[in-house]
MOPAC internal coordinates of N, CA, C and O (Angstrom, degrees):
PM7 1SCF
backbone

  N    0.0000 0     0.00 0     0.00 0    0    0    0
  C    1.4419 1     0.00 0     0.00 0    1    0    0
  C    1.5215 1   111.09 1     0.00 0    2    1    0
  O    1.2310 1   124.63 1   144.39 1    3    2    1
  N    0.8115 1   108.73 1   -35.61 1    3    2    1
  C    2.0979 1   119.40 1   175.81 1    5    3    2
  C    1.6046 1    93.92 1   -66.10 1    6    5    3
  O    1.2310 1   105.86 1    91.10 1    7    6    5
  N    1.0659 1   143.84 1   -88.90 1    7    6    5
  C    1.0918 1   125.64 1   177.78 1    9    7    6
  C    1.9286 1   144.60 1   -44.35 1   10    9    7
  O    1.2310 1   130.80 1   170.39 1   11   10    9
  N    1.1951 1    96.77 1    -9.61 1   11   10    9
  C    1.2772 1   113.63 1  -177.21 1   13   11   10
  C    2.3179 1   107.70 1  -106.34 1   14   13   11
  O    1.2310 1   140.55 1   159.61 1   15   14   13
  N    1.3754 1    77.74 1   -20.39 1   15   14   13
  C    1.7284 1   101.03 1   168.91 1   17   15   14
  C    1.2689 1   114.70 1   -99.94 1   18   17   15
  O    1.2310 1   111.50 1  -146.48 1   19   18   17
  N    0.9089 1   133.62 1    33.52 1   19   18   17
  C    1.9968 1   140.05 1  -163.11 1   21   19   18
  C    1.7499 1    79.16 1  -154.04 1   22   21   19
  O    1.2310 1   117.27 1   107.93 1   23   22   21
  N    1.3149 1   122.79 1   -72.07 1   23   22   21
  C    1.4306 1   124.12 1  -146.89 1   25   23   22
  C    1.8145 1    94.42 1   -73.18 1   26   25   23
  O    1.2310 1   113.32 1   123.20 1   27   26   25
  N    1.1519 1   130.23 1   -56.80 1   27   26   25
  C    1.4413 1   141.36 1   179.53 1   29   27   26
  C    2.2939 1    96.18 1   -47.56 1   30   29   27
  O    1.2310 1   130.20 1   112.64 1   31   30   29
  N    1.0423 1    97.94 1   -67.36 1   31   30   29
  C    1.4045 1    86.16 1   169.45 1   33   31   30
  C    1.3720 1   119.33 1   -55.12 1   34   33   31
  O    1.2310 1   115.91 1   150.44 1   35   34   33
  N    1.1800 1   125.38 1   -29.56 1   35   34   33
  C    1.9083 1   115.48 1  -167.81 1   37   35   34
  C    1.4040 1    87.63 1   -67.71 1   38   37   35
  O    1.2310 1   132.84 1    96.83 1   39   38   37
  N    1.4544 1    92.79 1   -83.17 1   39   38   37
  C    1.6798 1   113.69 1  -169.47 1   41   39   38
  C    1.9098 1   118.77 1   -25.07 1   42   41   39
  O    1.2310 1   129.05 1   132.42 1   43   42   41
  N    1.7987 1   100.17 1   -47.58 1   43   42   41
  C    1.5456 1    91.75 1  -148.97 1   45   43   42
  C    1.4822 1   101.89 1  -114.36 1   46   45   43
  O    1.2310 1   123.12 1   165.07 1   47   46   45
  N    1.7600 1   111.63 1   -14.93 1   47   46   45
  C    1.2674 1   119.31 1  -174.81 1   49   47   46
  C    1.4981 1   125.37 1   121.80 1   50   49   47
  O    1.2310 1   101.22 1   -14.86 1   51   50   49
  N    1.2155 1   151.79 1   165.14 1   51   50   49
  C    1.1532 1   146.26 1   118.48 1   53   51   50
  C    2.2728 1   130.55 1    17.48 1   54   53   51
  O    1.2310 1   134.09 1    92.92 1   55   54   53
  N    1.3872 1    90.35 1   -87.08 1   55   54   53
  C    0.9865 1   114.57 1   174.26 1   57   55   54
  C    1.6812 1   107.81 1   -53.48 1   58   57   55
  O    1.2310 1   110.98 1   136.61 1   59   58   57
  N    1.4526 1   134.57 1   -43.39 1   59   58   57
  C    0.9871 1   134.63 1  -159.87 1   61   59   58
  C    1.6009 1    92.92 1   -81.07 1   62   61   59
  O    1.2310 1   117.89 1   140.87 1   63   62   61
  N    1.3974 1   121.62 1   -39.13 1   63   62   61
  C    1.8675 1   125.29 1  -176.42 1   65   63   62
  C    1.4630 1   104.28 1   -52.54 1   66   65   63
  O    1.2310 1   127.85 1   120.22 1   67   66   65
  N    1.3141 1   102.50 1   -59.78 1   67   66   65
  C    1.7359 1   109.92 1   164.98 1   69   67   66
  C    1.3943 1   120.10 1   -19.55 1   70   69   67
  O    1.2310 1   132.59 1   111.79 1   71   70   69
  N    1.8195 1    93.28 1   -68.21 1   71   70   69
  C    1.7037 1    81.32 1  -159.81 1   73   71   70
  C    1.8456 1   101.11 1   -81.45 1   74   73   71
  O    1.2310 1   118.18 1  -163.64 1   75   74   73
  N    1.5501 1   121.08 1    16.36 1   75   74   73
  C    0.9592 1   103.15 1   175.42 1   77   75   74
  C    1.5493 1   124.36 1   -86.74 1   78   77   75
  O    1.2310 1   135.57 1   166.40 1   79   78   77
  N    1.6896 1    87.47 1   -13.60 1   79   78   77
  C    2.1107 1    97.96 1   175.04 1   81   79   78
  C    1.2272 1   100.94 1   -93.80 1   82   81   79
  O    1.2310 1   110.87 1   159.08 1   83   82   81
  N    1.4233 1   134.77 1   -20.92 1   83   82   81
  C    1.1775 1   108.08 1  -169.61 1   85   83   82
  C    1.7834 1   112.61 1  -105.48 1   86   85   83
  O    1.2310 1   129.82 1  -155.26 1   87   86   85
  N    1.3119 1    98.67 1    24.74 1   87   86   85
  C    1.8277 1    97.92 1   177.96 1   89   87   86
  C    1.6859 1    96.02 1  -150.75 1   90   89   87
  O    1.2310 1   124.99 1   121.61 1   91   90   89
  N    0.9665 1   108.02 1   -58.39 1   91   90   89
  C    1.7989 1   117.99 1   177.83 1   93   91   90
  C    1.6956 1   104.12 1   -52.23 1   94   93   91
  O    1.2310 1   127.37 1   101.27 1   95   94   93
  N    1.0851 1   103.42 1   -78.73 1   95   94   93
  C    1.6031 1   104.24 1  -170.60 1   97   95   94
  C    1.3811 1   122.87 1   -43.43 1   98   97   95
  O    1.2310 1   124.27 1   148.02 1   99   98   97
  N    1.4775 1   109.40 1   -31.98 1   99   98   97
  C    1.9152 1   124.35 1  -167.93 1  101   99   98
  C    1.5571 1    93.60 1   -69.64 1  102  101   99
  O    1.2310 1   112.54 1   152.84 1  103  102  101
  N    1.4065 1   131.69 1   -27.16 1  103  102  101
  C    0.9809 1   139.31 1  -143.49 1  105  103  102
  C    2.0984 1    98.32 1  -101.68 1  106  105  103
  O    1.2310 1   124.93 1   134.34 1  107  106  105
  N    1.0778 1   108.15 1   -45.66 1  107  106  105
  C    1.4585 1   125.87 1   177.22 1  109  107  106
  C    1.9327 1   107.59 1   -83.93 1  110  109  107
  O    1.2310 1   134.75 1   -43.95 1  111  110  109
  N    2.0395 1    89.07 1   136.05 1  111  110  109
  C    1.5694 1    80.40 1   177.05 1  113  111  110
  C    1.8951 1   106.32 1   -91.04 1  114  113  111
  O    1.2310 1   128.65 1   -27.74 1  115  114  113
  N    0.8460 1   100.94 1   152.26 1  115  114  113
  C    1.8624 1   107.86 1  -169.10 1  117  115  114
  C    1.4445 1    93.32 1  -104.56 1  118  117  115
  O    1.2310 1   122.99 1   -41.30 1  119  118  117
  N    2.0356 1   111.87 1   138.70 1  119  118  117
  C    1.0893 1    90.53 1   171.37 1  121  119  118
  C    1.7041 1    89.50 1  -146.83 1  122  121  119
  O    1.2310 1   135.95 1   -55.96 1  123  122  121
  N    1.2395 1    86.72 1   124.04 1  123  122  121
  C    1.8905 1   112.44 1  -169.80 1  125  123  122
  C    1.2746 1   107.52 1   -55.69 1  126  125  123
  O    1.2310 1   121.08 1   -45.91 1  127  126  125
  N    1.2169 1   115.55 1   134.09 1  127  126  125
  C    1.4100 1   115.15 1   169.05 1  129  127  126
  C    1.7255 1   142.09 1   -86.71 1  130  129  127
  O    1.2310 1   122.33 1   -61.33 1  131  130  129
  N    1.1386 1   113.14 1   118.67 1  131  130  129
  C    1.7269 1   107.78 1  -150.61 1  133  131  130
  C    1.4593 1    91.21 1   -69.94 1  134  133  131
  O    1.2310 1   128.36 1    23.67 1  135  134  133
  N    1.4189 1   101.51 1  -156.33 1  135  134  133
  C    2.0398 1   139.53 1  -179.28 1  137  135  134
  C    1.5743 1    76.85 1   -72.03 1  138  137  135
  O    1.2310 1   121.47 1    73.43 1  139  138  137
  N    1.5768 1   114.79 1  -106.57 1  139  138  137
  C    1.0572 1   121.72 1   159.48 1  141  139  138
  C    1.7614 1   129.27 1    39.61 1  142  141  139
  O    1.2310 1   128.65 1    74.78 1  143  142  141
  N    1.0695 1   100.95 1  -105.22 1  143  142  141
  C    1.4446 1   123.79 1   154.20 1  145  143  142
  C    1.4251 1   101.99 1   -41.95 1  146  145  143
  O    1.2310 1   121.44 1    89.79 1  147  146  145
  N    0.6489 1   114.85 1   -90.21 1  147  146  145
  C    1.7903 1   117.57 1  -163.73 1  149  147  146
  C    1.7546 1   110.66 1   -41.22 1  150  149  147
  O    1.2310 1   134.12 1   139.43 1  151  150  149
  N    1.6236 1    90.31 1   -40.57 1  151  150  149
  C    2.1184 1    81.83 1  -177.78 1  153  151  150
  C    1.5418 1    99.57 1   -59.43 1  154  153  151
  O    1.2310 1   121.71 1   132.74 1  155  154  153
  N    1.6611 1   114.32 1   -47.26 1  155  154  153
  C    1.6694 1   106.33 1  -163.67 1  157  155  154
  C    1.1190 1   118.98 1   -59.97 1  158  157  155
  O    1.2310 1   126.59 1   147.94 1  159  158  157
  N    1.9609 1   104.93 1   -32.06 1  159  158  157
  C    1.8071 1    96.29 1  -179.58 1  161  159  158
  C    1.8882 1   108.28 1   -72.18 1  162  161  159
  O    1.2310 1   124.43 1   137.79 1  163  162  161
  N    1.3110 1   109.10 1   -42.21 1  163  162  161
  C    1.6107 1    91.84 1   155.64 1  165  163  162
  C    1.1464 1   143.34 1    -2.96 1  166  165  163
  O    1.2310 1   131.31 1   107.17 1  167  166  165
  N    1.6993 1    95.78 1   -72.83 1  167  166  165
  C    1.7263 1   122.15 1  -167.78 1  169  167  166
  C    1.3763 1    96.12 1   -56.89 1  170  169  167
  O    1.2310 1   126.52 1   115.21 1  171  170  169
  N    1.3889 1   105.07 1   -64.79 1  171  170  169
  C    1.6393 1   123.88 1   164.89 1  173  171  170
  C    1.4708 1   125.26 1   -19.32 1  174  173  171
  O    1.2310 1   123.48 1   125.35 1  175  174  173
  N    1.2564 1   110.93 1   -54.65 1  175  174  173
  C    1.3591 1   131.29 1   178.85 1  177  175  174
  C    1.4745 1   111.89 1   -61.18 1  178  177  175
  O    1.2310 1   128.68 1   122.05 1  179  178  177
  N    1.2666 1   100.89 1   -57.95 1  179  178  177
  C    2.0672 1   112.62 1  -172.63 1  181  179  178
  C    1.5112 1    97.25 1   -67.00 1  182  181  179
  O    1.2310 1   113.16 1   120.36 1  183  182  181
  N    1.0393 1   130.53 1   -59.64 1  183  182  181
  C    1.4009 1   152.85 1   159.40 1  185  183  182
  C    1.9316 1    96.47 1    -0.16 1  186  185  183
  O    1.2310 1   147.21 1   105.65 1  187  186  185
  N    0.9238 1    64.65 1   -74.35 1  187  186  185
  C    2.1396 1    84.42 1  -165.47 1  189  187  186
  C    1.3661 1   103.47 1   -47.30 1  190  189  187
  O    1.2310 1   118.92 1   132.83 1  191  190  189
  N    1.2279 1   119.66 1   -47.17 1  191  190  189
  C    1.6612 1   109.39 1  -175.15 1  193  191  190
  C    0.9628 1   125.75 1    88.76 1  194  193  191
  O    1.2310 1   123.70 1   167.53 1  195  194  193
  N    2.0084 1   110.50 1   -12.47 1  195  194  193
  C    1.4400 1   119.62 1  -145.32 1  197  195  194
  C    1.9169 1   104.73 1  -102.49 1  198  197  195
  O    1.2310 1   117.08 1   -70.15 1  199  198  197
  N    1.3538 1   123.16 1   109.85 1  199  198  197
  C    1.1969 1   111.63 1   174.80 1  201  199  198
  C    2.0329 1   127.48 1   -57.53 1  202  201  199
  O    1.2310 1   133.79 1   160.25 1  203  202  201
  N    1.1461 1    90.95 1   -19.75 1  203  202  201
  C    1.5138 1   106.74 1   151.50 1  205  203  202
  C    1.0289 1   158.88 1   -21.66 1  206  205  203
  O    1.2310 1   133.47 1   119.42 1  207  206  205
  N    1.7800 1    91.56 1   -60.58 1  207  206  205
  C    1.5193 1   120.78 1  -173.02 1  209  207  206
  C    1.5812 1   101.60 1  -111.38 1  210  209  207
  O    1.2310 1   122.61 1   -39.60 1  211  210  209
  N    1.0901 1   112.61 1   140.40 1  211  210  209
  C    2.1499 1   127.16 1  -178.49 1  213  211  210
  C    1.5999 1    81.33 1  -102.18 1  214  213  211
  O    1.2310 1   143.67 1   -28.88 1  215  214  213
  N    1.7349 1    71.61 1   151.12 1  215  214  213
  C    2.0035 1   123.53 1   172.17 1  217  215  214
  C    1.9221 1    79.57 1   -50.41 1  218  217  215
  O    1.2310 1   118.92 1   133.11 1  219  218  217
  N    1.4305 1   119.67 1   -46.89 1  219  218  217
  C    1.2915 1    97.45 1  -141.86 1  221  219  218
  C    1.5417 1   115.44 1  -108.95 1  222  221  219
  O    1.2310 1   119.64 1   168.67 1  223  222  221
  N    1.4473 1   118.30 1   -11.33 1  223  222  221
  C    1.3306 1   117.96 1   127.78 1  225  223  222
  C    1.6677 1   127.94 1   -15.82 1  226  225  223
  O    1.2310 1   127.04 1   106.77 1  227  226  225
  N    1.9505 1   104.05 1   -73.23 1  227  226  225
  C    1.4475 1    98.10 1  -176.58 1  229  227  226
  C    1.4284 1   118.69 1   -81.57 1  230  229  227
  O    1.2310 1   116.12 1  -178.21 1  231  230  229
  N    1.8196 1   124.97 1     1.79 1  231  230  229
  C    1.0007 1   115.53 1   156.64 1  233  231  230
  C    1.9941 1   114.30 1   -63.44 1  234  233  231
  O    1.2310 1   131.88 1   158.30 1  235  234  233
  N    1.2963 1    94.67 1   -21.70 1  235  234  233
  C    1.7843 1    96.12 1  -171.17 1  237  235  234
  C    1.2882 1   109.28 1   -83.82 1  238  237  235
  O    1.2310 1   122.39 1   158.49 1  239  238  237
  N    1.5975 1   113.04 1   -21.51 1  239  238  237
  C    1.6195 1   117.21 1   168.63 1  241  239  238
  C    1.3492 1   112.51 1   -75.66 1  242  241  239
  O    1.2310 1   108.33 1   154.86 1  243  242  241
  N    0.9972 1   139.41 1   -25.14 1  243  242  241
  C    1.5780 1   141.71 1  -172.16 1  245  243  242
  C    1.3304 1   117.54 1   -92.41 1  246  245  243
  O    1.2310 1   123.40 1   146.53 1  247  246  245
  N    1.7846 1   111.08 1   -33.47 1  247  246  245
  C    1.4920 1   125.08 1   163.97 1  249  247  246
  C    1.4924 1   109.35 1   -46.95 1  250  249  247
  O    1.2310 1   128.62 1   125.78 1  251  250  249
  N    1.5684 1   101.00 1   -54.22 1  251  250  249
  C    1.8216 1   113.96 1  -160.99 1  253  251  250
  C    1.3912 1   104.29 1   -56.87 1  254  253  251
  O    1.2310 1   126.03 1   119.33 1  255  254  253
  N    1.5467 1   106.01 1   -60.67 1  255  254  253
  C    1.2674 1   121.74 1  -173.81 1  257  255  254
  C    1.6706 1   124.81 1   -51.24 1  258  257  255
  O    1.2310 1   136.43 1   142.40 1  259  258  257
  N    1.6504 1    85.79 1   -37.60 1  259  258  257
  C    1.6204 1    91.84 1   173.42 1  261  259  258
  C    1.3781 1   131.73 1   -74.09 1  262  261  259
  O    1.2310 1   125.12 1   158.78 1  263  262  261
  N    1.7517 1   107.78 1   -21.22 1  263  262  261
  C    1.4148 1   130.50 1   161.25 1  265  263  262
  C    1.2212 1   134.19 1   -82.55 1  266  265  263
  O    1.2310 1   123.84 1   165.23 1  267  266  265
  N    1.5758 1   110.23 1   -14.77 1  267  266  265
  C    1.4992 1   108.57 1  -174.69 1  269  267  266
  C    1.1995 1   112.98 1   115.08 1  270  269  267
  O    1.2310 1   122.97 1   154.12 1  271  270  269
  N    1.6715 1   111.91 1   -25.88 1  271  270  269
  C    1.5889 1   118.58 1  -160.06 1  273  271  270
  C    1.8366 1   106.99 1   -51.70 1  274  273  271
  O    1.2310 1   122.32 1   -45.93 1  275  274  273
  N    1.6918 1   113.16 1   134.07 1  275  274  273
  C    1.1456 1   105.46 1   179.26 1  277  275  274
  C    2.3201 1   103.26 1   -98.52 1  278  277  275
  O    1.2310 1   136.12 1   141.75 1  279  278  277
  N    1.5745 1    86.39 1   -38.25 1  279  278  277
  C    1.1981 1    90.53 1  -155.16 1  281  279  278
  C    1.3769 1    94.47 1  -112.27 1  282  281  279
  O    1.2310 1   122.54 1   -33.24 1  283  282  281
  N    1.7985 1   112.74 1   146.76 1  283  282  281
  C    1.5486 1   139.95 1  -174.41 1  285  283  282
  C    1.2279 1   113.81 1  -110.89 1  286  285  283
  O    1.2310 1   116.05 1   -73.28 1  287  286  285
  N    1.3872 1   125.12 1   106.72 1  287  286  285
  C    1.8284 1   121.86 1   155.25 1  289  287  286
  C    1.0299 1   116.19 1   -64.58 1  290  289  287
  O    1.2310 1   120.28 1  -115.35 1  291  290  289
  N    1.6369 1   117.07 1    64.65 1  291  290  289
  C    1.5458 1   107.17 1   160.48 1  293  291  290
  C    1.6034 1   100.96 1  -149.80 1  294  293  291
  O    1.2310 1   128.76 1     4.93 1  295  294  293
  N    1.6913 1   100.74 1  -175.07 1  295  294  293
  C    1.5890 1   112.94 1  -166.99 1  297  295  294
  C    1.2458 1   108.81 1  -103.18 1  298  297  295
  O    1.2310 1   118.63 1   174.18 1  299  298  297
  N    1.4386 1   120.21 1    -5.82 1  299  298  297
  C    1.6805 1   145.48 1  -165.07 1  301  299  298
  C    1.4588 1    96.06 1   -69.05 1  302  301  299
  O    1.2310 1   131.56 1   -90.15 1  303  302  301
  N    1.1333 1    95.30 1    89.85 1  303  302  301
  C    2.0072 1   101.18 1   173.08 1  305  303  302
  C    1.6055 1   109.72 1   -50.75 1  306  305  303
  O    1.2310 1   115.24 1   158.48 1  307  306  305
  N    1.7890 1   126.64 1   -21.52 1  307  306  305
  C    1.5856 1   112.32 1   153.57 1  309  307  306
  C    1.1438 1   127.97 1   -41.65 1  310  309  307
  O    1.2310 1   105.84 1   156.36 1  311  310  309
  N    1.2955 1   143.88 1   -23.64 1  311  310  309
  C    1.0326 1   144.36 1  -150.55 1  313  311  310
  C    1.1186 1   124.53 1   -91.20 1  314  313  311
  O    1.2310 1   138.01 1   124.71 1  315  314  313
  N    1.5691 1    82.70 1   -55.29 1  315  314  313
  C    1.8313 1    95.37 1   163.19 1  317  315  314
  C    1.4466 1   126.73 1   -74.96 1  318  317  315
  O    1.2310 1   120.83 1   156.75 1  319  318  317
  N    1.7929 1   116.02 1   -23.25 1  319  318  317
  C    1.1162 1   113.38 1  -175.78 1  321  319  318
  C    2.1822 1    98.06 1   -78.38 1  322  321  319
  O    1.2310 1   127.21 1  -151.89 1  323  322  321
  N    1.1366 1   103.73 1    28.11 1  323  322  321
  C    1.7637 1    89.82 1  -170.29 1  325  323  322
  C    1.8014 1    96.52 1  -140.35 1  326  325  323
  O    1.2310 1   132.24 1  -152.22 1  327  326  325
  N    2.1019 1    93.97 1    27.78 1  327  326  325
  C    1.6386 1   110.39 1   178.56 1  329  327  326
  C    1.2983 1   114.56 1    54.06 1  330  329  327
  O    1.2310 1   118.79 1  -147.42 1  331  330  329
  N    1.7632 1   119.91 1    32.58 1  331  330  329
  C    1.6911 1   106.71 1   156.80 1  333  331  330
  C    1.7110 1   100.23 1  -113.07 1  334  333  331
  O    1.2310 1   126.21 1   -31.18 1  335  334  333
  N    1.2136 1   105.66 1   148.82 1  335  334  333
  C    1.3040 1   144.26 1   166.02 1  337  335  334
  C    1.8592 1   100.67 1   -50.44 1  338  337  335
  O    1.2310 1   132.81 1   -69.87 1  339  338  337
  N    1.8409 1    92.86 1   110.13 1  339  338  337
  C    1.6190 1   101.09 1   179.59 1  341  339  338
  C    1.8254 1   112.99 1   -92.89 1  342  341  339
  O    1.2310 1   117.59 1   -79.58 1  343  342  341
  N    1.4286 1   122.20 1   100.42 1  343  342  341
  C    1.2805 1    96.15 1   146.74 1  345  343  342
  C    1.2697 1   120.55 1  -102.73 1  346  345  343
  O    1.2310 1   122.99 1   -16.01 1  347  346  345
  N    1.2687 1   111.87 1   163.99 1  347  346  345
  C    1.5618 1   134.75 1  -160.86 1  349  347  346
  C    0.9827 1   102.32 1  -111.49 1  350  349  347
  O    1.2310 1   120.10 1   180.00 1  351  350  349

């Protein structure tokens, strides 16, 4: 949501972030990221080396993985290269 709330504000404005919490978000289950989670996507992160890849990507790889998640709504060719299923 931080990234999808940064880009919706650049691009579309204010007003458009809005209506993205108050109709989009109610609609999606959110799932917060602990200590936990966050040190491994870390580890993950330093790990990689890769100027490429975001803190918050491998927080989204460690979420998935830790949940089961198979499949990704996004265009982020990481996703798939880390064997989840891209829709666009």
């Amino acid at each position: 949501m931080v990234e999808t709330t940064a880009l919706v504000q650049r691009r579309l404005g204010m007003q458009a972030a809005r209506e993205l919490h108050d109709v989009v978000v109610r609609a999606l289950e959110l799932i917060l990221v602990d200590a936990d989670a966050h040190d491994a996507a870390v580890s993950a992160y330093l790990a990689t080396s890769r100027r490429d890849l975001s803190l918050v990507d491998c927080v989204s790889f460690e979420l998935m993985r830790t949940k089961g998640i198979e499949d990704a709504f996004a265009f982020d060719r990481h996703f798939a290269s880390r064997g989840f299923r891209l829709i666009p």
